[in-house]
C-alpha positions as CSV (number, residue, x, y, z in Angstrom):
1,X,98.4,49.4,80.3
2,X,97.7,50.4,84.1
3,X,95.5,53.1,84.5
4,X,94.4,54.9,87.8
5,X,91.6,56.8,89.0
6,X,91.4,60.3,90.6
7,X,88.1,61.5,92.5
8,X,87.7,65.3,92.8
9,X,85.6,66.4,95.3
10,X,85.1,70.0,95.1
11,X,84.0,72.9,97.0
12,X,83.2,76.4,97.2
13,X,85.8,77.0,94.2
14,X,83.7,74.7,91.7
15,X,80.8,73.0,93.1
16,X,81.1,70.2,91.3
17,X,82.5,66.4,90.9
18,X,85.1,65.4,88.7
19,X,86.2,62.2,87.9
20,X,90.3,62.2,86.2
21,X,91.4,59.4,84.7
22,X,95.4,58.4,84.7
23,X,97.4,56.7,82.5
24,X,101.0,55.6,81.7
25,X,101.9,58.7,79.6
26,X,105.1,59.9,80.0
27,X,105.0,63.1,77.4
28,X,102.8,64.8,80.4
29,X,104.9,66.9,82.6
30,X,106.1,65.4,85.7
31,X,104.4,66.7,88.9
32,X,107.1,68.5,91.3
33,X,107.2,66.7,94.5
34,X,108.3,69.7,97.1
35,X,106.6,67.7,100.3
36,X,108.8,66.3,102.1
37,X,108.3,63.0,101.7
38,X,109.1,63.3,98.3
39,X,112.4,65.9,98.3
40,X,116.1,64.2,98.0
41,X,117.5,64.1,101.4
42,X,113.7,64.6,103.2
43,X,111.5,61.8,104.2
44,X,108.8,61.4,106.1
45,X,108.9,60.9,110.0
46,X,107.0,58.5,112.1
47,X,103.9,60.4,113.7
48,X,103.6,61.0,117.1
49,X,100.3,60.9,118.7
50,X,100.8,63.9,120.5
51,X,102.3,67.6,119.8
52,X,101.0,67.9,116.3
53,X,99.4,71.3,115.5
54,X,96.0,70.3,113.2
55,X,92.2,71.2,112.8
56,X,89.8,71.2,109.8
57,X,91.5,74.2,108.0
58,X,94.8,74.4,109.9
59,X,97.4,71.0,109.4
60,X,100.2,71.4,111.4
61,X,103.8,70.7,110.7
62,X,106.6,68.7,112.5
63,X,110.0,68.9,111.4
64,X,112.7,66.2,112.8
65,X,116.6,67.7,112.1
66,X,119.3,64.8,111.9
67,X,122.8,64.7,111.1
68,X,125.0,61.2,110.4
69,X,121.5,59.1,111.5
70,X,121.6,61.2,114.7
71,X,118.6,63.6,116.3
72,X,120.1,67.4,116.0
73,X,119.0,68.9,118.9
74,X,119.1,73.0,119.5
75,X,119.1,73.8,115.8
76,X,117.0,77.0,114.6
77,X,114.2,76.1,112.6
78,X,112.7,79.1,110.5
79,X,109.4,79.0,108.5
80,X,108.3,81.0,105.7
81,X,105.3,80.8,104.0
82,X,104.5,82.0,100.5
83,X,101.7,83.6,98.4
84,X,101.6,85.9,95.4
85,X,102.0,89.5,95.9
86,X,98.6,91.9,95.6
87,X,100.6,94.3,93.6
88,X,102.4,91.8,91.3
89,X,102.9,88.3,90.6
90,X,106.2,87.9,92.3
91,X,106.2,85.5,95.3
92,X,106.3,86.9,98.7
93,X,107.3,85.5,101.4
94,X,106.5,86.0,104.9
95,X,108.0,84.6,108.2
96,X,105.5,82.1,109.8
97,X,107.3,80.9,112.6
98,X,111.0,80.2,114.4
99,X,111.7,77.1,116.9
100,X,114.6,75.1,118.4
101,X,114.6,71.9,117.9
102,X,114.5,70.1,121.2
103,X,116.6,66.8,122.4
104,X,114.6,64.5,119.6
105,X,115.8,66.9,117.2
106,X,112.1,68.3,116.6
107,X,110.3,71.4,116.1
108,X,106.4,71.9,115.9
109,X,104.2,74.3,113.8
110,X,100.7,75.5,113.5
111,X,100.7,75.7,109.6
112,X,98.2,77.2,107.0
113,X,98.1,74.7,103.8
114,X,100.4,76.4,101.2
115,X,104.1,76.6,100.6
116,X,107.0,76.8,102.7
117,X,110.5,76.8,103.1
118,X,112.2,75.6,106.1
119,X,115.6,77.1,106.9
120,X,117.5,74.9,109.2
121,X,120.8,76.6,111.2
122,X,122.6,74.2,113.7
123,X,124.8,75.3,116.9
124,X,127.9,75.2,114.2
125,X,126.5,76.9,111.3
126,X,125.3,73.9,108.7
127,X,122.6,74.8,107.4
128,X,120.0,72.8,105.3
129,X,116.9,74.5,103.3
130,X,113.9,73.0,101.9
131,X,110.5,73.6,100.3
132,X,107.6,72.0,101.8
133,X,103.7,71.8,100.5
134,X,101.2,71.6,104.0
135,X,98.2,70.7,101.8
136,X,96.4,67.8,104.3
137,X,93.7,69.7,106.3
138,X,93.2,66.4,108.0
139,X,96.6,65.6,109.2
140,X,99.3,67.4,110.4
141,X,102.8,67.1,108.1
142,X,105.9,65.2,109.2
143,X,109.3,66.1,107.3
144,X,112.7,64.8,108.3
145,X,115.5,66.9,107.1
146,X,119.2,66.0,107.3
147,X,121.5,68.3,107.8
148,X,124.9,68.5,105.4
149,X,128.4,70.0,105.1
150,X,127.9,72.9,102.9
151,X,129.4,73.4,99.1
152,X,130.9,76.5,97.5
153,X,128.7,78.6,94.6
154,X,131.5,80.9,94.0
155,X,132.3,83.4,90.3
156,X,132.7,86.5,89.3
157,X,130.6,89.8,89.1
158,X,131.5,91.9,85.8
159,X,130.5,95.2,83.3
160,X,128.2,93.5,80.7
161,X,129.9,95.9,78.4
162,X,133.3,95.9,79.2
163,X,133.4,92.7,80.9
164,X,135.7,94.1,83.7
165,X,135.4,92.8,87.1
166,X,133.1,94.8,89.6
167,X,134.4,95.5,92.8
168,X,132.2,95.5,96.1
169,X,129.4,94.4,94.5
170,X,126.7,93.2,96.6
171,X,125.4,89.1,96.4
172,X,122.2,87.8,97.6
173,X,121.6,83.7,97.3
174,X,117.8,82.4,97.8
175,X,117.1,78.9,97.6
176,X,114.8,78.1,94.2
177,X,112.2,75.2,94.2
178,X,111.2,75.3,90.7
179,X,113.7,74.7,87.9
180,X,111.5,76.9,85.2
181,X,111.7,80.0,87.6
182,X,114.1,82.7,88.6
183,X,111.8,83.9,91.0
184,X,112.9,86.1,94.6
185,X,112.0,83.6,97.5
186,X,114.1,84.6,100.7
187,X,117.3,85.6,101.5
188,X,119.5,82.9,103.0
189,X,123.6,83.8,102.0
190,X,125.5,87.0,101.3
191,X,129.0,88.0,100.1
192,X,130.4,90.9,98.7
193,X,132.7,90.4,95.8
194,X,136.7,91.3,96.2
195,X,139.1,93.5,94.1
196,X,139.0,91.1,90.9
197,X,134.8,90.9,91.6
198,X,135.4,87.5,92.6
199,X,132.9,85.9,95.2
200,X,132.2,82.4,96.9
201,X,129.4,81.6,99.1
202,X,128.9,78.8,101.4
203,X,125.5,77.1,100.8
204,X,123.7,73.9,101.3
205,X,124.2,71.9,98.0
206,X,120.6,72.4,95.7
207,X,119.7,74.9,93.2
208,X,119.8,78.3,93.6
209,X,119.1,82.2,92.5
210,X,122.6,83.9,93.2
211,X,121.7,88.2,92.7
212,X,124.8,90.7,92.5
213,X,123.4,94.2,93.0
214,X,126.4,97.4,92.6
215,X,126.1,100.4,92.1
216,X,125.5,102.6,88.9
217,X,124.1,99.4,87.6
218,X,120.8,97.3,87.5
219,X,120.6,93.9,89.6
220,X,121.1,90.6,87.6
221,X,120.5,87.2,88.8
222,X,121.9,83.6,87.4
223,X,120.8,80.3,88.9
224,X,123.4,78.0,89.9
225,X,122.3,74.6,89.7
226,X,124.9,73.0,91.6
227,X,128.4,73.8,93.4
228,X,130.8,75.8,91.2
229,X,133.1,78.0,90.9
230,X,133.1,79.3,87.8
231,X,129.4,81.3,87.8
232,X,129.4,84.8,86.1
233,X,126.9,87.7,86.5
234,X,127.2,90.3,84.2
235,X,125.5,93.6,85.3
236,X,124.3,96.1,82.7
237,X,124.4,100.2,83.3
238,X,121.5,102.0,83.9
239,X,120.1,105.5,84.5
240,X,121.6,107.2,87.5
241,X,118.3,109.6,88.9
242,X,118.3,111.9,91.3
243,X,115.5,114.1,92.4
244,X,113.7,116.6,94.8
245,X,110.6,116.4,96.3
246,X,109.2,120.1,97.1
247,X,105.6,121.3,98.3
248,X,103.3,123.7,96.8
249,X,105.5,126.3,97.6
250,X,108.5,125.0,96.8
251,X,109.7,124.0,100.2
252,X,111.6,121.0,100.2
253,X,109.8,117.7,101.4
254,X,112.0,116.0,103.8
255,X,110.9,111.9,105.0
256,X,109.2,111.8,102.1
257,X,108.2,108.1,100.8
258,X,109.5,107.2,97.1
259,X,107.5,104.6,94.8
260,X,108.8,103.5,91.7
261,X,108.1,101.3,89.1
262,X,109.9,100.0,87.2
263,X,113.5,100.1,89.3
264,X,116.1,98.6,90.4
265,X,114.6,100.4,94.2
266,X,111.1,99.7,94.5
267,X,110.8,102.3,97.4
268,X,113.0,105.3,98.9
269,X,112.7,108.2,101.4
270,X,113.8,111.5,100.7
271,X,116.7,113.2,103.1
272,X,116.4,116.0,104.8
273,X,116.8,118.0,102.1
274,X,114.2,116.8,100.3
275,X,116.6,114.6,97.9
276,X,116.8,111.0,96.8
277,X,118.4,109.1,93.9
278,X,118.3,105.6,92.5
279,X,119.3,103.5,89.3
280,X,116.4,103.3,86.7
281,X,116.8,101.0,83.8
282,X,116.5,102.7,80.0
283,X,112.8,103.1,79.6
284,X,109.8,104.8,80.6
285,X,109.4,104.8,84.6
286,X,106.9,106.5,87.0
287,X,107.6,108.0,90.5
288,X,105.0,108.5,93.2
289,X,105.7,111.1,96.6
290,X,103.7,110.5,99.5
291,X,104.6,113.5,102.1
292,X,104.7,112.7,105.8
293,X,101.2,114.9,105.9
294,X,99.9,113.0,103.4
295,X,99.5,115.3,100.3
296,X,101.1,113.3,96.9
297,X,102.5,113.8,93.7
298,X,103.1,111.4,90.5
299,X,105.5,112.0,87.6
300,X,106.1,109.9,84.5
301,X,109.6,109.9,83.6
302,X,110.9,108.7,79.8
303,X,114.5,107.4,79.8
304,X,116.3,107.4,76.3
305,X,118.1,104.3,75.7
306,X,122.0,105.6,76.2
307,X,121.0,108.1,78.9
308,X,123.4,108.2,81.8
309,X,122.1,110.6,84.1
310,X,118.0,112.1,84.7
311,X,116.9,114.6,87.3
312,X,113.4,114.7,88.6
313,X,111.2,117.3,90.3
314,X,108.2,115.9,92.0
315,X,105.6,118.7,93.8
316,X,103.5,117.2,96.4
317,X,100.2,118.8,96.5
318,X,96.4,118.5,97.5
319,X,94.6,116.4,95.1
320,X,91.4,114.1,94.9
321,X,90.1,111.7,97.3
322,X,89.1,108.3,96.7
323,X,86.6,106.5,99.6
324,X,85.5,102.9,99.8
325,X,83.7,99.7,101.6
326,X,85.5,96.2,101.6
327,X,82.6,93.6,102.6
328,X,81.6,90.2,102.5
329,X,77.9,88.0,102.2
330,X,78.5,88.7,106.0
331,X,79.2,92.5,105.8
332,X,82.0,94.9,106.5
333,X,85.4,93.4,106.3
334,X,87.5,94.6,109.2
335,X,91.6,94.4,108.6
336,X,91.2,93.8,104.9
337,X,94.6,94.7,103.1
338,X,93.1,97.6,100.6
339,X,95.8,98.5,97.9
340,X,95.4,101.8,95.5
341,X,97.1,101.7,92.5
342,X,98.1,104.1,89.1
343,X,97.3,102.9,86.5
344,X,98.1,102.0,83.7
345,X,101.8,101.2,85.4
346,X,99.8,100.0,88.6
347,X,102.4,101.7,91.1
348,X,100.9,101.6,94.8
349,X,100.0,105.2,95.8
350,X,98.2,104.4,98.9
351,X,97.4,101.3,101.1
352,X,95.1,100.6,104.2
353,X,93.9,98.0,106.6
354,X,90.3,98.8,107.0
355,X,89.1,99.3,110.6
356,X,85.4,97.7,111.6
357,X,83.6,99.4,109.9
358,X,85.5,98.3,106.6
359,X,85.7,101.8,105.0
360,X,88.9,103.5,103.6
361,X,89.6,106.9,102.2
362,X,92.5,108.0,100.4
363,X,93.1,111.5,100.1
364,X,95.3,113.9,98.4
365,X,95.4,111.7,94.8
366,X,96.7,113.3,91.6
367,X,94.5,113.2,88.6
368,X,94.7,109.9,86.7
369,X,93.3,106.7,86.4
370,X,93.1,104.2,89.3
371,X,92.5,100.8,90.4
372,X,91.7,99.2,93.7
373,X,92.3,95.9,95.0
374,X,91.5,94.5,98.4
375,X,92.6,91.1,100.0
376,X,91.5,89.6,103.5
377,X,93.0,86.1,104.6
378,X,93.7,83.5,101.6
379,X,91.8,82.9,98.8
380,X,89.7,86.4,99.6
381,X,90.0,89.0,97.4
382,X,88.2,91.7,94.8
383,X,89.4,94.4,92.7
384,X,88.0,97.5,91.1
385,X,89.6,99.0,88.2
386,X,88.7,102.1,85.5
387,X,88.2,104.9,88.5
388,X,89.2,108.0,86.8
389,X,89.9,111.2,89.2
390,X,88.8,113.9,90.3
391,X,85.0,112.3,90.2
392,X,85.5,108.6,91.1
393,X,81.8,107.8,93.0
394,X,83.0,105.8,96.1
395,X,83.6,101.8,95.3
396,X,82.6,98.5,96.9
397,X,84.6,95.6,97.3
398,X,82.9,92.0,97.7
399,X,85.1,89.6,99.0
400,X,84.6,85.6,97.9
401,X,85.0,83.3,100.4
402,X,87.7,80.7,99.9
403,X,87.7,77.3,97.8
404,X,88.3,73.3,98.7
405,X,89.4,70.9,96.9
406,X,89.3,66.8,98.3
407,X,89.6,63.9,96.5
408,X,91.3,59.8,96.7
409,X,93.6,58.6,94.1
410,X,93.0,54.9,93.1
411,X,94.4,52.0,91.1
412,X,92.5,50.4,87.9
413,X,91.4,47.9,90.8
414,X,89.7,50.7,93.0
415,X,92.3,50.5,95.1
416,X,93.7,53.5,96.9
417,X,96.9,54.5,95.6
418,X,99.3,56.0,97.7
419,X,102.3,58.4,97.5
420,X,100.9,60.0,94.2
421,X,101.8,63.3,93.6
422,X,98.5,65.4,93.1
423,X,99.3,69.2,91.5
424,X,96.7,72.0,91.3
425,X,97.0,75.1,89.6
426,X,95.3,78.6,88.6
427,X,95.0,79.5,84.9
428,X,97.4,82.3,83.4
429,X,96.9,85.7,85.0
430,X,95.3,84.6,88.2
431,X,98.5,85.1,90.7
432,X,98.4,81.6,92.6
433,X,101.2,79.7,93.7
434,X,101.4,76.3,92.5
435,X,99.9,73.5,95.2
436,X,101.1,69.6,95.5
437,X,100.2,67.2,98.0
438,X,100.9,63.9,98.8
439,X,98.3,60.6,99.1
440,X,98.8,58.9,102.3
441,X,97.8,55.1,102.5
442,X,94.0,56.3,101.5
443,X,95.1,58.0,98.6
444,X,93.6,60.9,100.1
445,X,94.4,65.0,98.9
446,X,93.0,67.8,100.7
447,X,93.6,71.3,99.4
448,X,92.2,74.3,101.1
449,X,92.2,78.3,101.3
450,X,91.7,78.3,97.8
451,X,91.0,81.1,95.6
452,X,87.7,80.5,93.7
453,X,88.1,80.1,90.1
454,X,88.2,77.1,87.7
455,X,91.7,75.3,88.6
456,X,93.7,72.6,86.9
457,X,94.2,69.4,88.9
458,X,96.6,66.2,88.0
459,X,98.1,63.3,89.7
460,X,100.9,61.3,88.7
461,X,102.0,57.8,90.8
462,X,105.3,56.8,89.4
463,X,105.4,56.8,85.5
464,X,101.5,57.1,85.1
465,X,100.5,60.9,84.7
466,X,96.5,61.8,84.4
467,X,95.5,63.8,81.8
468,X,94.4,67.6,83.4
């Protein structure tokens, strides 16, 4: 039985060297391969010597479009990068970039290591959409994507109760990586369904999350592996609230700024009578006010199970303040991303990016328990939790510097093994996204802007998977 050899050099996120071995086991789960080399329909382009976007930390990436064999020139080429949200462990993604492709059908990118997706629109609409892993710091990444006719993801939107059709109701399709997930990437088709609440939506033929929002009703999402027609999405009723945010004195609170958690509307503003109203599934919810001069107020709403209809009454008010210092080994942190959160729900009440002197304050808090978290360029971030209020002394926030990982995949030989699949991941609870990269002919992997804990690293090369 072959075996092959992994080398772990490690930095600032373990310190230490680690030596994997692989083997021919095909119970081990198989390593997703989202670079392009290794994506259906993607391969890797022959590197130029010039135009490539790379430096220790920052790999570039060069996209080539075709379509029928040929160069696709003046296509859009969108980027968006991914990371976990400070609040939750949702994905969010975040536009890093938007180029034409010129006559050779390419577009260049400075690119942070990490995930992407690249969203592809030629002159006559075809689109094409893939994820890609930049995880060489050493080399910039070369994808080749080929544009294709699209297929039709078409069903029907109905009452989970009933099962009638639901008219007008809203569709949102985002492309989906991972097969285990349902998770919200980016928004790249649309639709609204018709009188019967039938739908059909024109997308590039993969997997995908297909959301129908109406309503009176909660959002639902089903994933549509491939082209059909036959998809249903069956929304369920929930709690139709409406509210008023007043002051002290019972003057209504107009532009004010609605949290909520959990909701089918994350955020709202109030009109300018104060009012607002949103669908709130059947169980206990909490709604935070931030006024337009900054005083807050926080109510805990229980929703019984059958419950149609709630009405709220929030009072915005003065309340405690909460002050604090975001550094590093190197001191003050300067446009650190400082999040405030209730607990125990941990709904964001106040947020700040922290001038030079790295201090915040956040005034006007209602009584409660609180948490703070704080996060400054990848793999940098620190929270503070328990801070009960009025009475909180003012908190510190450390930031750790980010982690590296390097390392060569060999053969039983010693020789270096290339096109392996290397994965690294965070343990349970620490909100990471998934890494892969790729061994070139050296059987080199280079991960960086890693957030410092003990990770999880395996290779696999064909049908031989290493243990973890």
């Amino acid at each position: 039985m072959s075996r092959v050899l992994i080398a772990l050099i490690v930095g600032a996120a373990i310190g230490a060297v680690v030596f994997l071995f692989l083997r021919n086991d095909p119970t081990q789960p198989t390593a997703p391969s989202p670079s392009a080399a290794s994506n259906p329909g993607v391969t890797a382009a022959a590197p130029p010597s010039s135009r490539a976007f790379v430096s220790p930390t920052h790999p570039g990436l060069v996209v080539t479009i075709t379509r029928g064999g040929a160069k696709e020139a003046q296509a859009r080429v969108q980027l968006s990068r991914s990371s976990r949200s400070l609040l939750t462990s949702d994905l969010a993604w975040e536009p890093a970039g938007s180029e034409t492709t010129d006559a050779e059908g390419r577009a260049d990118f400075p690119a942070l290591s990490g995930r992407y997706f690249v969203v592809v629109t030629a002159r006559d609409g075809s689109r094409a959409v893939e994820a890609v892993d930049v995880s060489r710091a050493d080399a910039p990444t070369y994808v080749l994507i080929a544009l294709k006719a699209p297929a039709l993801f078409g069903g029907q939107v109905i009452d989970a109760s009933s099962r009638r059709p639901i008219a007008g109701a809203l569709l949102r399709a985002d492309p989906q990586a991972e097969q285990k997930d349902l998770e919200v990437t980016l928004e790249v088709g649309s639709g609204v369904t018709d009188s019967l609440g039938r739908f059909g939506l024109e997308l590039p033929e993969q997997r995908w999350r297909i959301e129908a929002h109406a309503p009176g009703y909660l959002s639902n999402a089903e994933a549509a592996e491939q082209p059909t027609k036959d998809l249903v999405i069956a929304l369920t009723k929930g709690v139709e609230v409406s509210g008023l945010v007043v002051d002290a004195a019972g003057q209504p609170s107009s532009g004010a700024t609605l949290r909520i958690a959990p909701g089918d509307t994350t955020a709202l503003t109030t009109d300018p009578a104060g009012k607002f109203a949103f669908t709130a599934p059947h169980e206990p919810i909490s709604l935070h006010a931030l006024a337009a001069d900054g005083r807050q107020g926080l109510v805990r709403l229980a929703l019984a199970e059958k419950q149609e209809t709630a009405q709220v009454r929030i009072v915005v008010g003065e309340g405690a303040e909460l002050t604090g210092l975001v550094r590093d080994a190197q001191g003050p942190v300067q446009h650190a991303d400082v999040r405030v959160l209730a607990e125990p729900e941990s709904l964001e009440v106040a947020a700040f990016d922290t001038p030079l002197d790295g201090r915040f304050t956040a005034k006007g808090l209602p009584p409660g328990r609180y948490s703070v978290r704080a996060q400054h360029g990848l793999g940098r971030r620190a929270t503070v939790v328990g801070l009960e209020l009025p009475g909180a002394a003012p908190v510190e926030l450390v930031l750790s510097g980010s982690g590296r990982v390097t390392g060569v995949v060999t053969g039983a030989e010693g020789q270096p093994a290339e096109a392996a699949n290397v994965t690294i991941e965070w343990p349970r609870g620490i909100n990471e996204v998934r890494r892969t990269a790729r061994t070139g002919a050296d059987g080199r992997f280079d991960f960086d802007d890693l957030l410092p804990a003990e990770v999880t690293v395996q290779a696999q090369l064909d049908d031989q998977v290493s243990e973890e």
